[in-house]
C-alpha positions in Angstrom: 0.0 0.0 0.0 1.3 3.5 -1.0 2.3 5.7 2.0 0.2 8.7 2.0 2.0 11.8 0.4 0.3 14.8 3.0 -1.5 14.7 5.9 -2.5 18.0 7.9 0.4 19.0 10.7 -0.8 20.1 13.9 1.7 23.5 14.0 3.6 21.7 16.8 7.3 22.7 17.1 9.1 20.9 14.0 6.2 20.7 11.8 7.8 22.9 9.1 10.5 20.7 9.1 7.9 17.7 9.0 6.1 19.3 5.9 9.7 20.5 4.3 11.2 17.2 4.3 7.7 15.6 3.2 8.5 17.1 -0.1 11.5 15.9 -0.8 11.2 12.5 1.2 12.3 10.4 -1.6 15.3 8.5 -2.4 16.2 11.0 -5.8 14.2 13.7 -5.0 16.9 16.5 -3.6 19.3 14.6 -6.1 17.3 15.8 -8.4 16.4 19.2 -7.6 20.1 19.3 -6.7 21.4 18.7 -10.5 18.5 21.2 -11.8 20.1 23.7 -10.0 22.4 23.8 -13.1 19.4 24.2 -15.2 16.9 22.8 -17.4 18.0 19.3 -18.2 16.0 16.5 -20.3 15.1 12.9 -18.8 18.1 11.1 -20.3 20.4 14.1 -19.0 19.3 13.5 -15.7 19.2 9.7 -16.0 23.4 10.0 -17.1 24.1 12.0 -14.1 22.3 9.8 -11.6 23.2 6.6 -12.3 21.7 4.6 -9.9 18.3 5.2 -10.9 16.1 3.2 -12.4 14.1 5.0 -15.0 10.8 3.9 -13.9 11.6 5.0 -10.1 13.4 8.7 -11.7 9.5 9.2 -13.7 8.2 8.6 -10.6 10.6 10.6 -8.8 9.8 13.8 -11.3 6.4 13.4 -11.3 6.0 13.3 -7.3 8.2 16.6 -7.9 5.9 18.2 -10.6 3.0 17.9 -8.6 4.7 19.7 -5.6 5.4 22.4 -7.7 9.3 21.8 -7.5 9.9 21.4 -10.9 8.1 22.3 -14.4 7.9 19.6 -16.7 8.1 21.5 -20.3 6.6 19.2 -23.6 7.7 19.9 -26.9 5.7 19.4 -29.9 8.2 18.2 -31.7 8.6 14.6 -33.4 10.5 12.8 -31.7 9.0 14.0 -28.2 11.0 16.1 -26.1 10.6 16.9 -22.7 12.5 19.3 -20.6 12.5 19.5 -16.5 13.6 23.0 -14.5 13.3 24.1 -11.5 9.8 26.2 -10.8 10.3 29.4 -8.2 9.4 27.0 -5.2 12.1 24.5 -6.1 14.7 27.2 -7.1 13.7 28.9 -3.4 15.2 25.1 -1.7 18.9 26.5 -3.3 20.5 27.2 0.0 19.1 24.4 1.7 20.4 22.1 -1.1 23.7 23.8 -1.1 24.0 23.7 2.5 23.2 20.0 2.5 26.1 19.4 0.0 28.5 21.3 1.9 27.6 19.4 5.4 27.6 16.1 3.1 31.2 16.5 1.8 32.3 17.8 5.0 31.1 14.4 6.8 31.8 12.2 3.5 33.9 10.4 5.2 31.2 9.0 8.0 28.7 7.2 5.7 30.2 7.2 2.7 33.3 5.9 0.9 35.9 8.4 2.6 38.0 10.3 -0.7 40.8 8.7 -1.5 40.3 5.4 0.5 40.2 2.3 -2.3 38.3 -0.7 -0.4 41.0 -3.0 -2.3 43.9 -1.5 0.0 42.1 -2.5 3.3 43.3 -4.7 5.9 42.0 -7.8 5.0 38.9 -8.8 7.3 39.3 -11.4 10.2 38.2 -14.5 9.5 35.3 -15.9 12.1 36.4 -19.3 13.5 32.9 -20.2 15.0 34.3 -19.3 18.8 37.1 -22.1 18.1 40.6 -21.4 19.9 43.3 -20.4 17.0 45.8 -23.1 16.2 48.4 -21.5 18.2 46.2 -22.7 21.1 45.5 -19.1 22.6 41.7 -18.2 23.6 41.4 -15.3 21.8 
């Protein structure tokens, strides 16, 4: 069953947080609005740049997104179909808050993602779990 997408707030302390994040609660969604900041960029442009996302999740993504009024979804009549996404005023009004979250994000990289410059092949190898048994050398440890 689909989560609803708004519900009232009661005005207690934190509910503009509560309805800010509720617009941008999905997985892509400040990715998104993040690479728009750039500028008007088609589906496949923003598909190339997030490449994790499946394109059935990233229509879903931008459509959740267009209905919030965060982006405009432009259709050209042209043949073949082309379709352009930007940032509307609302979405281009998150800027600083998407900038700042960058800025804290590759300050603290490091703590939940890959740290720069750390290759997972150059890691200690991992200990080896002997089920509890003593090591050969016949030390408990």
């Amino acid at each position: 069953m689909a989560k609803a997408r708004h519900s009232r707030f009661d005005c207690s302390p934190g509910c503009a947080v509560e309805a800010a994040i509720g617009l941008v609660d999905g997985k892509w969604k400040s990715v998104i609005l993040f690479h728009l900041l750039a500028g008007t960029l088609r589906f496949s442009e923003i598909r190339r740049q997030i490449e994790r996302v499946t394109p059935r999740m990233l229509t879903r993504q931008l459509r959740e997104l267009e209905e919030d009024g965060l982006i405009e979804r432009i259709v050209h009549a042209q043949v073949p179909p082309r379709v352009d996404y930007r940032l509307s005023a609302l979405g281009r009004s998150m800027e600083p808050v998407l900038l700042a979250l960058k800025a804290w994000g590759d300050a603290h990289i490091g703590l939940y993602g890959k740290p720069r410059g750390l290759d997972r092949r150059d890691a200690e190898p991992a200990a080896v779990y002997t089920g509890g048994l003593p090591s050969p050398a016949g030390d408990a440890s």
